[in-house]
mmCIF file of the C-alpha atoms, coordinates in Angstrom:
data_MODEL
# 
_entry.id   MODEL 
# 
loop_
_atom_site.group_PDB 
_atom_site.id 
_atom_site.type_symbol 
_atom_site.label_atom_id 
_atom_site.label_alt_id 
_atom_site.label_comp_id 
_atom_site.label_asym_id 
_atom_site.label_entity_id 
_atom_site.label_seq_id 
_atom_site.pdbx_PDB_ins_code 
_atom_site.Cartn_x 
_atom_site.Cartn_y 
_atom_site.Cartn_z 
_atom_site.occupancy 
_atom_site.B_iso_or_equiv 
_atom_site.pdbx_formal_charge 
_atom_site.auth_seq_id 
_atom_site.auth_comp_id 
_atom_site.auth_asym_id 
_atom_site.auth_atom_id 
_atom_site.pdbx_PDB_model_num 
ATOM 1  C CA . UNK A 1 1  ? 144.998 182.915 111.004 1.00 0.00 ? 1  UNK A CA 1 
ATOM 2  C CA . UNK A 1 2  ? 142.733 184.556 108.802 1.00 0.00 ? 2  UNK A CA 1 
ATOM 3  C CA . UNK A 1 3  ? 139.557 183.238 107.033 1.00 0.00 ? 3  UNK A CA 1 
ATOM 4  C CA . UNK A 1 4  ? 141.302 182.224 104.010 1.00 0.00 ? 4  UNK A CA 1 
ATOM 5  C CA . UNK A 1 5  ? 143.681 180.039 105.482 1.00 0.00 ? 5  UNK A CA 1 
ATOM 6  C CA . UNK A 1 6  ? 140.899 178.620 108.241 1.00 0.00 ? 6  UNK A CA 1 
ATOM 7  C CA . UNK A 1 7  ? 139.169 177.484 104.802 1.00 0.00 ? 7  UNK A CA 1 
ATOM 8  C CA . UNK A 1 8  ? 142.097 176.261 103.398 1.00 0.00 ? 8  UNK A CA 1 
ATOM 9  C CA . UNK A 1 9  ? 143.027 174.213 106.071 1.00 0.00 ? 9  UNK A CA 1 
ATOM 10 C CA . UNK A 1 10 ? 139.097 173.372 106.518 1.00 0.00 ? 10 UNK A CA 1 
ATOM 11 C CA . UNK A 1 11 ? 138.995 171.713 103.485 1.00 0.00 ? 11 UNK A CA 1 
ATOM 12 C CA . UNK A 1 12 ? 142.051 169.895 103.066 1.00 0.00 ? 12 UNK A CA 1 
ATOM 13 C CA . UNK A 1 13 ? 141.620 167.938 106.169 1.00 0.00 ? 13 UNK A CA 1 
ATOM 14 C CA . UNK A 1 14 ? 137.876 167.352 105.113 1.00 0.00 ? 14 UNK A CA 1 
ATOM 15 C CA . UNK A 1 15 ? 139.190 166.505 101.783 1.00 0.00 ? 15 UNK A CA 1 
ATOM 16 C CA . UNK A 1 16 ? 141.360 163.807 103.722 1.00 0.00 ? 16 UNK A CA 1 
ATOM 17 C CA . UNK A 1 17 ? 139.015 162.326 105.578 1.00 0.00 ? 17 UNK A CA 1 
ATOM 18 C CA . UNK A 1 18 ? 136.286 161.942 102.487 1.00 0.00 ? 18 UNK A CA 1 
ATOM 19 C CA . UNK A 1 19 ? 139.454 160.099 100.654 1.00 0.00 ? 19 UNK A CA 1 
ATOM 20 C CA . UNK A 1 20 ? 140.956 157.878 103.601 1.00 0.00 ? 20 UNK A CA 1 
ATOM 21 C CA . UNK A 1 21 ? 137.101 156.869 103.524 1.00 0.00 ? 21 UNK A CA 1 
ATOM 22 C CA . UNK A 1 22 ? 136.401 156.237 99.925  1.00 0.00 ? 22 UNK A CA 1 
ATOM 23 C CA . UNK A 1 23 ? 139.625 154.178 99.576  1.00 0.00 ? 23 UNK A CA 1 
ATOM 24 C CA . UNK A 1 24 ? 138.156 152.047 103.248 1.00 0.00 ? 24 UNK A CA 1 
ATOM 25 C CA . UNK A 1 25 ? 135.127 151.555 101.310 1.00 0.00 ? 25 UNK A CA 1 
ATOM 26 C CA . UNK A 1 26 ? 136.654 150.564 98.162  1.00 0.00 ? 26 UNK A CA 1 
ATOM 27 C CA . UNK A 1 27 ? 139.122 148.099 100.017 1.00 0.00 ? 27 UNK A CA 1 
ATOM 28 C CA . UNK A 1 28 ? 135.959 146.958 101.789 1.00 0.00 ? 28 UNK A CA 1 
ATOM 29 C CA . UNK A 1 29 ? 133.975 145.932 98.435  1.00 0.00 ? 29 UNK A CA 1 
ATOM 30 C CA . UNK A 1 30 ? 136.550 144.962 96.095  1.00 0.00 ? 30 UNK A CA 1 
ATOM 31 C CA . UNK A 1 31 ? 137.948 141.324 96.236  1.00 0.00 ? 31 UNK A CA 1 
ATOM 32 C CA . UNK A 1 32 ? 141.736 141.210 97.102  1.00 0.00 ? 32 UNK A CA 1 
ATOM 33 C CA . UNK A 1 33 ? 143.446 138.686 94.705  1.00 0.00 ? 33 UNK A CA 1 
ATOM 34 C CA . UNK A 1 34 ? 146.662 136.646 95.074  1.00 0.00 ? 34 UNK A CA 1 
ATOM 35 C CA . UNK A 1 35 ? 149.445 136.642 92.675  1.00 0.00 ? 35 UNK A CA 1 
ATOM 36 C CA . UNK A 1 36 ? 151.651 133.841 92.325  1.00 0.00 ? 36 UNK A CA 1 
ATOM 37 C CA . UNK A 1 37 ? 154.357 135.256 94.263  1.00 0.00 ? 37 UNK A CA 1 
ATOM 38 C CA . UNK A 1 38 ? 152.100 135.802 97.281  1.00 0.00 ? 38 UNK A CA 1 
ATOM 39 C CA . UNK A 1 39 ? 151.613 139.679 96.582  1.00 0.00 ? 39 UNK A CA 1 
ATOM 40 C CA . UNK A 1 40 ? 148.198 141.528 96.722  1.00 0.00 ? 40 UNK A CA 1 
ATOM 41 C CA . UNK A 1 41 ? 146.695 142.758 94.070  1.00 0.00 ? 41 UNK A CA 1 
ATOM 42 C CA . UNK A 1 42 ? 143.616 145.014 93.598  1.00 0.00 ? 42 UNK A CA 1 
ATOM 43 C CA . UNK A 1 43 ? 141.645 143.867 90.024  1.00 0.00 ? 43 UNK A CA 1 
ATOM 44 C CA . UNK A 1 44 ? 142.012 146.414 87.318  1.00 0.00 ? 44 UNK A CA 1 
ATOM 45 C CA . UNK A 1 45 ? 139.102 149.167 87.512  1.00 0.00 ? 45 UNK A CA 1 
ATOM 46 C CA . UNK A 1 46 ? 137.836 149.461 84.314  1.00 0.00 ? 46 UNK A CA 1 
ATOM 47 C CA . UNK A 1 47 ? 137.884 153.064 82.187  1.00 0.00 ? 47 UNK A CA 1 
ATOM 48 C CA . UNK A 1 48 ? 134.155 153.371 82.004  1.00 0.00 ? 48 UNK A CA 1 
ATOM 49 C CA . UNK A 1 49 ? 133.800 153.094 86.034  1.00 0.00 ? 49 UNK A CA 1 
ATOM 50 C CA . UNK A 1 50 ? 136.979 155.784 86.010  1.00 0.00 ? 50 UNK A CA 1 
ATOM 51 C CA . UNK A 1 51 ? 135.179 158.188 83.830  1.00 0.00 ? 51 UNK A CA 1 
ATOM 52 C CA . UNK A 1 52 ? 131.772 157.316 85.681  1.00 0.00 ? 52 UNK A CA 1 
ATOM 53 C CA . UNK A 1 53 ? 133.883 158.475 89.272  1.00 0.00 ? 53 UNK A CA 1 
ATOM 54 C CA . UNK A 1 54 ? 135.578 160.734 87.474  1.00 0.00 ? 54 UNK A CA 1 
ATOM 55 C CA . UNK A 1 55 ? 132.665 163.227 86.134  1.00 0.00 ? 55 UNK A CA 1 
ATOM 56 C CA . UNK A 1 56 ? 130.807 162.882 89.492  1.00 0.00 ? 56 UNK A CA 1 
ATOM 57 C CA . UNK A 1 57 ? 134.132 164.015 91.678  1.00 0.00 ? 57 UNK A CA 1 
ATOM 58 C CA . UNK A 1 58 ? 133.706 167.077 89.097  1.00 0.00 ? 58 UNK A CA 1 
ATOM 59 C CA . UNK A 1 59 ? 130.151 167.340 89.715  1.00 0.00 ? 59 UNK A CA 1 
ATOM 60 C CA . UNK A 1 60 ? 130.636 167.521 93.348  1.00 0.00 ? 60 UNK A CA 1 
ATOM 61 C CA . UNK A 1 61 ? 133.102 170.549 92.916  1.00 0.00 ? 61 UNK A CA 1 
ATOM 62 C CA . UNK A 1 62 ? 131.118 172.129 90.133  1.00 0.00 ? 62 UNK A CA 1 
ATOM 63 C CA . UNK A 1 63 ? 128.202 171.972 92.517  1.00 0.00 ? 63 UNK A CA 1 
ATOM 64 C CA . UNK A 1 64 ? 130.571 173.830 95.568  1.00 0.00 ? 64 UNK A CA 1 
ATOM 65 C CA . UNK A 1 65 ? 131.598 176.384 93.547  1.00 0.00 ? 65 UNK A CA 1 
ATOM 66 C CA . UNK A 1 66 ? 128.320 177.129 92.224  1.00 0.00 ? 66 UNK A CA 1 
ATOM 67 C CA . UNK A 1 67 ? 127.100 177.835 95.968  1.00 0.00 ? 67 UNK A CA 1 
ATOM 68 C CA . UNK A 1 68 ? 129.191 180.840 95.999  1.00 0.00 ? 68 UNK A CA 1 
ATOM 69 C CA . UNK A 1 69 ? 127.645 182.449 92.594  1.00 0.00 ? 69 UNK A CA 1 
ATOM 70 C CA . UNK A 1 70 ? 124.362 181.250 94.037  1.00 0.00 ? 70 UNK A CA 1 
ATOM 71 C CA . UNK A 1 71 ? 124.294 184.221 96.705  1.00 0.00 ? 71 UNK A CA 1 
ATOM 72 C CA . UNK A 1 72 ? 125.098 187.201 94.486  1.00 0.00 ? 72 UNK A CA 1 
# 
């Protein structure tokens, strides 16, 4: 396997884990409601916390990439 792939691989199971462990903490602060059928729902997330998540997932990745331009 050769070091492209090793990274690859690397980071998609590290990827995994980060998301299997956002989505445990979101289940773990976020109130689980009832629907009249019995079903559970999650509450809407609201578009300003989706943006808020959303530009600091591509801060995160900005900020990777950036340590590879950093050494040049």
């Amino acid at each position: 396997m050769n070091l492209r792939t090793r990274i690859l691989v690397f980071g998609g199971v590290l990827g995994a884990f980060l998301g299997v462990g956002a989505a445990y903490l979101y289940l773990r602060s976020t109130p689980i409601e009832i629907d009249g059928e019995g079903n559970e729902q999650l509450p809407e997330v609201q578009p300003m916390d989706a943006i808020k998540v959303s530009l600091g997932v591509l801060s995160a990745v900005r900020g990777i990439v950036g340590l590879s331009q950093r050494g040049s």
